[in-house]
Wavefront OBJ file of the C-alpha trace (Angstrom):
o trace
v -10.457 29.703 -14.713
v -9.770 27.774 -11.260
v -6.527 26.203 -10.985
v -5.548 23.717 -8.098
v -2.441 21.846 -7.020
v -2.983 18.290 -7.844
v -0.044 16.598 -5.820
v -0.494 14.753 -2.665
v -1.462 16.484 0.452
v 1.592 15.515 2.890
v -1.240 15.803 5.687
v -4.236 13.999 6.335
v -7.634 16.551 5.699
v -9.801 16.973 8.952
v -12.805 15.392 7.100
v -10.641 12.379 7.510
v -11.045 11.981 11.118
v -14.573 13.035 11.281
v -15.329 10.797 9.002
v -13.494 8.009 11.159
v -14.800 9.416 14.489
v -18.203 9.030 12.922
v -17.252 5.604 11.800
v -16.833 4.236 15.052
v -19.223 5.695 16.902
v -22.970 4.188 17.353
v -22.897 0.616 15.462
v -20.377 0.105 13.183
v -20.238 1.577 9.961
v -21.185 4.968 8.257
v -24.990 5.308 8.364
v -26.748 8.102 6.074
v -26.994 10.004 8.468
v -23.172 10.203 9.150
v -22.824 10.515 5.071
v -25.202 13.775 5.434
v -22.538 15.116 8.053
v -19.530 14.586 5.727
v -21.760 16.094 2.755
v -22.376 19.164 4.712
v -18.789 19.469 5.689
v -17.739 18.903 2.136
v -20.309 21.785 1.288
v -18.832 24.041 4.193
v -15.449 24.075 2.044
v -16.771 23.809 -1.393
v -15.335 27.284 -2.786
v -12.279 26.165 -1.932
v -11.747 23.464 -4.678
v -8.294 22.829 -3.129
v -9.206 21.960 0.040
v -12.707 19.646 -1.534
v -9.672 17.755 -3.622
v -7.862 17.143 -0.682
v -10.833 16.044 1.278
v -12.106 13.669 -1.283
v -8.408 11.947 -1.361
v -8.917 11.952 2.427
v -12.116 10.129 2.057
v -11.072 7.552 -0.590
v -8.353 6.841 1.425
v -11.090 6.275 4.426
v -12.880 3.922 2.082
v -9.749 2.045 1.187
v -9.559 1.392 5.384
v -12.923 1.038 5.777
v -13.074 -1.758 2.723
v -9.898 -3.841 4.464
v -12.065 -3.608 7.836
v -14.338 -5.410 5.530
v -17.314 -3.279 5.880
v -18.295 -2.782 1.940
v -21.371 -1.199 2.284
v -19.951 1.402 4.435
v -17.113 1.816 1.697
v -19.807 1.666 -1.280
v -22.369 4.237 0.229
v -18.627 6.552 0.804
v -17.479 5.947 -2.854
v -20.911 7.383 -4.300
v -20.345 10.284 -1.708
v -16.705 11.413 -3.328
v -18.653 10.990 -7.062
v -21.386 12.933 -6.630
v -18.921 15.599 -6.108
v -17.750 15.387 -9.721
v -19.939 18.597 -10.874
v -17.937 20.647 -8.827
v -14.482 19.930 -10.863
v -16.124 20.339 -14.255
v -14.284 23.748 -14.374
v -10.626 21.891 -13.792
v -11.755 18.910 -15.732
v -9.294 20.149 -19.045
v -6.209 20.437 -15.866
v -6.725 17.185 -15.157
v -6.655 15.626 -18.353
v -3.406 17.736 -19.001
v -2.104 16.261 -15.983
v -2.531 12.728 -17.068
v -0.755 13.175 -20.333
v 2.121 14.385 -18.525
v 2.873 11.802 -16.267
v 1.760 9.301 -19.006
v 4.710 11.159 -21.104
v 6.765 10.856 -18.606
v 6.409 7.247 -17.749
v 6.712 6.471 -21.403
v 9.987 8.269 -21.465
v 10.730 6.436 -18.344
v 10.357 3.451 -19.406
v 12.135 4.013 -22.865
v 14.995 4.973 -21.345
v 16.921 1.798 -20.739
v 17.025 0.298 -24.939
v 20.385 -1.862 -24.462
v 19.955 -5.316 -25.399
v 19.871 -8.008 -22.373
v 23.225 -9.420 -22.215
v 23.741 -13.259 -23.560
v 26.484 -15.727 -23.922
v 27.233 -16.062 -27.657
v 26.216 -19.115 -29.226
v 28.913 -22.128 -29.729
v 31.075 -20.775 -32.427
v 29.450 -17.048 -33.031
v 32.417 -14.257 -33.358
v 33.001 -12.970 -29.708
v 31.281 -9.892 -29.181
v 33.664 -6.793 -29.404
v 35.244 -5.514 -26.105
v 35.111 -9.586 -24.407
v 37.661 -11.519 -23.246
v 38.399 -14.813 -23.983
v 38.276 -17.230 -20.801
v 41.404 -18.658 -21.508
v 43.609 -15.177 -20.742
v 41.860 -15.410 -17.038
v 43.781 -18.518 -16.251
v 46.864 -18.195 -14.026
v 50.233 -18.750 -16.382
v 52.511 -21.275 -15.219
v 55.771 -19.834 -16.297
v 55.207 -16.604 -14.037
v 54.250 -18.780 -10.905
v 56.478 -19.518 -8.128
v 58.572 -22.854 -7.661
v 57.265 -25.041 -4.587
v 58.908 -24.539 -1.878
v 61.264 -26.724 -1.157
v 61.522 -28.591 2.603
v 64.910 -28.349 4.922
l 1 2 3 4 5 6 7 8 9 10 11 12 13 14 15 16 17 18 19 20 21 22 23 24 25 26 27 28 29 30 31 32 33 34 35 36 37 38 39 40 41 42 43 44 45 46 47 48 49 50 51 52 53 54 55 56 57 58 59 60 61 62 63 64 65 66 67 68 69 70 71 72 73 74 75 76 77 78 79 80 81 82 83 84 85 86 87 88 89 90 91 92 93 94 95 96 97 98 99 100 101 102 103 104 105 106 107 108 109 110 111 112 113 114 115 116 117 118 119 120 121 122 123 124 125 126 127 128 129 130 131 132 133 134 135 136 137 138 139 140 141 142 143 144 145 146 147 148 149 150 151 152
């Protein structure tokens, strides 16, 4: 059974910059024909299910830009691109899944981790919590202070 590193690639995938070299050439936007070119691409590294995961972060990525440029359509007709590749993880699907109840474990322990109470003043005439100090041993005390000086 295939097996693929699911971290984040620390370097963009070169379907990335086709796809944004397509993007800006002709009118603006990613026409079918441009989506046919990233398809094939896709399809040129499709044994590799490594590489096809790191080119369809690549490419969501690309949509993410390609939404804030404001061109949805070109980001829509990209989306249904990456999710026709589903079929092709069907045989990681199970690694996945095990990878999401991991880091959802871990957040959860994460987040559990910190179970002190939030610290509040006592209430007018509540017991002092143990381990305070009362406010009044903070104040200077005037029999260990120094005498004015006095003028010549």
């Amino acid at each position: 059974m295939a097996e693929i590193d699911l971290s984040l690639p620390t370097e963009p995938h070169a379907i990335s910059k086709q796809a944004y070299v397509l993007y800006g050439t002709g009118n603006p936007g990613l026409s079918e024909a441009d989506l046919e070119v990233l398809q094939k691409a896709l399809n040129e590294i499709y044994p590799d299910l490594q590489q096809v995961f790191h080119a369809l972060l690549a490419l969501t990525a690309f949509g993410l830009y390609v939404k804030q440029a404001g061109d949805e359509a070109s980001m829509e007709r990209l989306m249904v691109l990456v999710r026709a590749q589903a079929p092709h993880f069907e045989p990681i699907k199970h690694q996945v899944a095990d990878q999401n109840a991991i880091l959802r474990e871990q957040f959860a322990r994460l987040t559990a981790l910190d179970t002190t109470p939030d610290k509040t003043a006592p209430r007018f005439g509540a017991a002092a919590p143990e381990g305070s100090i009362k406010a009044a041993a903070l104040m200077p005390n005037p029999a260990l202070q120094r005498p004015p000086a006095r003028k010549k």
